[in-house]
C-alpha positions as a printed Julia matrix, in Angstrom:
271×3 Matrix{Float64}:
 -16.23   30.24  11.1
 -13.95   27.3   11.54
 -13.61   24.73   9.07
 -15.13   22.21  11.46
 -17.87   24.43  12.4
 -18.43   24.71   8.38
 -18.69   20.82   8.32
 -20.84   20.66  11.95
 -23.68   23.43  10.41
 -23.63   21.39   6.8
 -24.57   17.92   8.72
 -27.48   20.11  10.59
 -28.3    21.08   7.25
 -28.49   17.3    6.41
 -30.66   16.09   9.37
 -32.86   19.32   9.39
 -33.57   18.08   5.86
 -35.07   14.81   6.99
 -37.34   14.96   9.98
 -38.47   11.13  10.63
 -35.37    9.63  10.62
 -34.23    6.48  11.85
 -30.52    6.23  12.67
 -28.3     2.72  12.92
 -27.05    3.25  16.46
 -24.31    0.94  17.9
 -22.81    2.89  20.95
 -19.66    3.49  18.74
 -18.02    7.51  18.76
 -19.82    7.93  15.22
 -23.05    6.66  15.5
 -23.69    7.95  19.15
 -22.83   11.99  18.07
 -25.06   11.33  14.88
 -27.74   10.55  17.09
 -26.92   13.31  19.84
 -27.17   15.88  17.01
 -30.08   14.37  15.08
 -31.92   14.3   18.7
 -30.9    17.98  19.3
 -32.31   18.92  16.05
 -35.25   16.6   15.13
 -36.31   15.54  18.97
 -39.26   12.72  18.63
 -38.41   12.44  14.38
 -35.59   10.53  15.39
 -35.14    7.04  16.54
 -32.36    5.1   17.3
 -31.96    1.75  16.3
 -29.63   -0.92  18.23
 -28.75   -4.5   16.45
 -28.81   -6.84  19.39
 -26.67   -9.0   18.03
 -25.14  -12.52  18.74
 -21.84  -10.66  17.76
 -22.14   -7.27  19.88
 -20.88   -8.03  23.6
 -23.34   -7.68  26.38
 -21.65   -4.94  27.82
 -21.59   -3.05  24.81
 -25.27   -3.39  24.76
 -25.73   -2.43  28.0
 -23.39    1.0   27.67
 -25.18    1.83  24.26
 -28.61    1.53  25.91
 -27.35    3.85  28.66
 -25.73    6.37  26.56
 -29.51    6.88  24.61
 -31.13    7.24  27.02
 -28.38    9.94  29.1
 -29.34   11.48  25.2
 -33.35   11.12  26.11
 -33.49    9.39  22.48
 -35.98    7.26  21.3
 -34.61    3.58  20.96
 -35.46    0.5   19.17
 -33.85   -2.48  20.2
 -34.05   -4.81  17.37
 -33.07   -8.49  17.67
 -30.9    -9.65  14.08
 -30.05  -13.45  12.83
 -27.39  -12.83  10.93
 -25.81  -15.88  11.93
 -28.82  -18.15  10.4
 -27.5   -16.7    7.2
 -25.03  -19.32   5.75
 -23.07  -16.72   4.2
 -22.46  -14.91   7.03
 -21.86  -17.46   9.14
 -19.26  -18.66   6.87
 -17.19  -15.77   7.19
 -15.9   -14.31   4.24
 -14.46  -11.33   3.18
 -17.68   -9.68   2.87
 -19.59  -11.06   5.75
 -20.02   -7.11   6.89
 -21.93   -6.91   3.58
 -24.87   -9.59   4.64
 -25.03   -8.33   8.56
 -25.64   -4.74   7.23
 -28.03   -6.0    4.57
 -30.13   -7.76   7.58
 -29.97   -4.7    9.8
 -30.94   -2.11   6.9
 -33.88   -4.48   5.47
 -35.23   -4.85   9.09
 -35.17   -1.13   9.57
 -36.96   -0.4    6.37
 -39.42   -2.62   7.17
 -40.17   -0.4   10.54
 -39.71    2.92   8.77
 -42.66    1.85   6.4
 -44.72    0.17   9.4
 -44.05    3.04  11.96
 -43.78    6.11   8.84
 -40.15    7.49   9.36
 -38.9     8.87   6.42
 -35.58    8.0    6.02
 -32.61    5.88   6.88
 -29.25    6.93   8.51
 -26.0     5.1    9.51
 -22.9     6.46  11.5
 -19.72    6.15   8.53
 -17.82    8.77   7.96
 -15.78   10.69   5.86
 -12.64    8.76   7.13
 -14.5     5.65   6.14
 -15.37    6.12   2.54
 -11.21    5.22   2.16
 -11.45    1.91   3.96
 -12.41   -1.32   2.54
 -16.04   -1.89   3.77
 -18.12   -3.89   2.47
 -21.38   -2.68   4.52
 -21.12    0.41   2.44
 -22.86   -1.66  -0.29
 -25.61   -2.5    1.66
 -26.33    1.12   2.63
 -26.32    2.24  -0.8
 -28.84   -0.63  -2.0
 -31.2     0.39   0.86
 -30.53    3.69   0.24
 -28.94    4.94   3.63
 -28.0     8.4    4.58
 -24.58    8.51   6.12
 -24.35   12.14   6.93
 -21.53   12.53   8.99
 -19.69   11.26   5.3
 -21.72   13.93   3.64
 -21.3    16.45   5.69
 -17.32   15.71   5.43
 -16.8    14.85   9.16
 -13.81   12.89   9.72
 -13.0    10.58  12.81
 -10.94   13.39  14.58
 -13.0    15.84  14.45
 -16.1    13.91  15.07
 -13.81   13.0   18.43
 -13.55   16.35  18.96
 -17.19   17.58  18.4
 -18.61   14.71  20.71
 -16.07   15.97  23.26
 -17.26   19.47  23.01
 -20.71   17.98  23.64
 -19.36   15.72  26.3
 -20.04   12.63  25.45
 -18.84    9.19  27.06
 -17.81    8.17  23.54
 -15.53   10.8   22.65
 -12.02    8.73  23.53
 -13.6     5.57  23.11
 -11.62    3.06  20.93
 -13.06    0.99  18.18
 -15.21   -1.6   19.16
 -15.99   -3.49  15.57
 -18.21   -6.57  16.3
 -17.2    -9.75  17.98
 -17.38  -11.68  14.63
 -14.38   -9.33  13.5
 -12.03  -11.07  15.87
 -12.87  -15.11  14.0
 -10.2   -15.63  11.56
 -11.67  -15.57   7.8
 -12.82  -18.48   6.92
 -13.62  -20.31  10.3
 -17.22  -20.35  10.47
 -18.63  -18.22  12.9
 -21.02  -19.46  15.55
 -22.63  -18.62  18.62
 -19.61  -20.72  20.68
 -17.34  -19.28  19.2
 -18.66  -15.52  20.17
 -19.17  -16.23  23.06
 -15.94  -17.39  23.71
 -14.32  -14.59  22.47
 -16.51  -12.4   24.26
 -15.18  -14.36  27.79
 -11.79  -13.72  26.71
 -12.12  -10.42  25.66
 -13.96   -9.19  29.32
 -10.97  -11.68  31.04
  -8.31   -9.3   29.31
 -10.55   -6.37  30.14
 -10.76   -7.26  33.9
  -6.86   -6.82  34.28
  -7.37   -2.83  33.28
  -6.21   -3.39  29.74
  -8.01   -0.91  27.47
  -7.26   -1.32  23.83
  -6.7    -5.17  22.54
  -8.32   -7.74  20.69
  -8.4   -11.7   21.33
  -8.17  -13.39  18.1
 -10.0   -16.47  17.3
  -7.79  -19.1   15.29
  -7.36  -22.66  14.48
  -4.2   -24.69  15.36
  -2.75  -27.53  12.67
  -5.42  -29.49  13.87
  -8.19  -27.39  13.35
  -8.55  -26.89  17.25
  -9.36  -22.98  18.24
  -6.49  -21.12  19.92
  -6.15  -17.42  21.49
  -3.76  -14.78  20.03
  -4.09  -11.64  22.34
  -3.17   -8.24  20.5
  -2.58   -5.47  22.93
  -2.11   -2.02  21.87
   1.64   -0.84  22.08
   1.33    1.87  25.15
   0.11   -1.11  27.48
   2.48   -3.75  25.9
   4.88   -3.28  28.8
   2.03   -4.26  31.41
   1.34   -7.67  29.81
   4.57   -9.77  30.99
   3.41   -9.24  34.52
  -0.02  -10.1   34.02
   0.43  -12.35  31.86
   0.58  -15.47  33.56
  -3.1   -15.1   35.09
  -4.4   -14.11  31.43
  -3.41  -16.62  29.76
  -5.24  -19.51  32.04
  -8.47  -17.01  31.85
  -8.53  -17.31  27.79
  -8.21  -21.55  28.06
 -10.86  -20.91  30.61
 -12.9   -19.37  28.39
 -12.77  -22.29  25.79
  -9.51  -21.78  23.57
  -7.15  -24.8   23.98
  -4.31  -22.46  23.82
  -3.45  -18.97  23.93
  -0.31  -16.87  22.87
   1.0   -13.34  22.92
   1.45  -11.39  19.36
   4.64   -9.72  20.39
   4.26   -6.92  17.68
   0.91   -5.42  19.72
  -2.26   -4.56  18.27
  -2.47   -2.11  15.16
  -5.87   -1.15  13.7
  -5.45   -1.77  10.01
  -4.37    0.99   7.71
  -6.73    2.2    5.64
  -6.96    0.95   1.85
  -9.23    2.49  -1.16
 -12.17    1.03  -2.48
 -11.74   -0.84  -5.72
């Protein structure tokens, strides 16, 4: 047996181990093959649970909802106000922590109402070397993450949804909207929303893998940095001149190209 197959048969181990499940489910590659599997092996034991967020774009929504059901899962969509919270909304460092903490309280509260057993989120073994301050939150609410335990890194949980053939299987990372908000500006339902304009604006000219930074000028005024992943770079001079209008159309005073491109950050051990 493979070593991947050893890792895929130890995380059916894992969810065979805890019928009545309820899984954090955001559409993403990892959270969408935990819940393919868990449904495969646990059928009506598992639900999925969707934040609908101020901070997760409509069409993410929409795609996640589809993808559940194309996986004939149960779903809960659960409405979160993280951004009532004033330390979210003031956007530290840790404002993962107090989003997760909301989502993970809220689904306790339905596994003890509705009698599921057991909570499960999609990180994986990949993650456990990033800085994430969510993590926390799943260990005070004591969260499964069995794709971790089961030793599944992103890769290969790439490659086992696309031997299932799943939508998500090439999909890039989508991390919320609020990710994009410098550190330190508050966020706030404008200022989602007017990333998640400039973000679909960008997305409309066939550009696949960017982000639109939110930022504040010398004057404290918001401004647009687009970040476009290196392989499209050489597409963006040309299209460039009708993005930039779309992103002061969407509520940023100004907007300007990062010339270096978009690079997900590298990953960094927990201290």
């Amino acid at each position: 047996m493979s070593f991947i197959m050893t890792k895929l048969e130890r995380l059916r181990g894992i969810l065979k181990a805890h019928p009545g499940l309820l899984v954090a489910y955001s559409g993403g590659v990892d959270s969408t093959y935990l819940l393919a599997e868990a449904v495969d092996l646990l059928g009506a034991k598992v639900t999925g649970v969707i934040a609908d967020s101020p901070s997760l774009p409509r069409r993410a929504l929409q795609d996640a909802i589809r993808v559940a059901q194309s996986l004939h899962a149960r779903l809960q969509v659960l409405r979160t106000t993280e951004l009532d919270q004033p330390e979210y909304a003031a956007n530290p460092v840790n404002r993962c922590y107090f989003c997760k903490s909301e989502l993970f309280r809220r689904m306790a509260g339905i596994a003890s109402s509705q009698g599921f057993a057991a909570l499960a989120y999609g990180e994986n073994a990949d993650d456990a070397l990033e800085f994430r301050p969510g993590a926390q939150a799943a260990v005070e609410f004591q969260v499964l993450a069995p794709l971790r335990m089961a030793g599944l890194t992103k890769s290969e949980i790439r490659e086992l949804s696309k031997n299932r053939g799943l939508p998500t299987a090439d999909q890039p990372a989508q991390p919320c909207l609020s990710s994009r908000i410098q550190h330190g500006i508050p966020v706030s339902q404008a200022a989602l929303l007017m990333v998640e304009r400039a973000e679909e604006a960008v997305r409309h000219y066939g550009f696949y893998v960017f982000r639109v930074r939110y930022l504040h000028n010398q004057h404290g005024v918001p401004v647009a940095k687009l970040q476009v992943a290196p392989p499209e770079l050489g597409r963006l001079a040309f299209y460039w001149p009708k993005i930039r209008p779309a992103l002061i159309d969407a509520g940023f005073s100004d907007a300007f190209l990062d010339p270096a491109g978009y690079h997900p950050p590298a990953p960094r051990n927990q201290s």
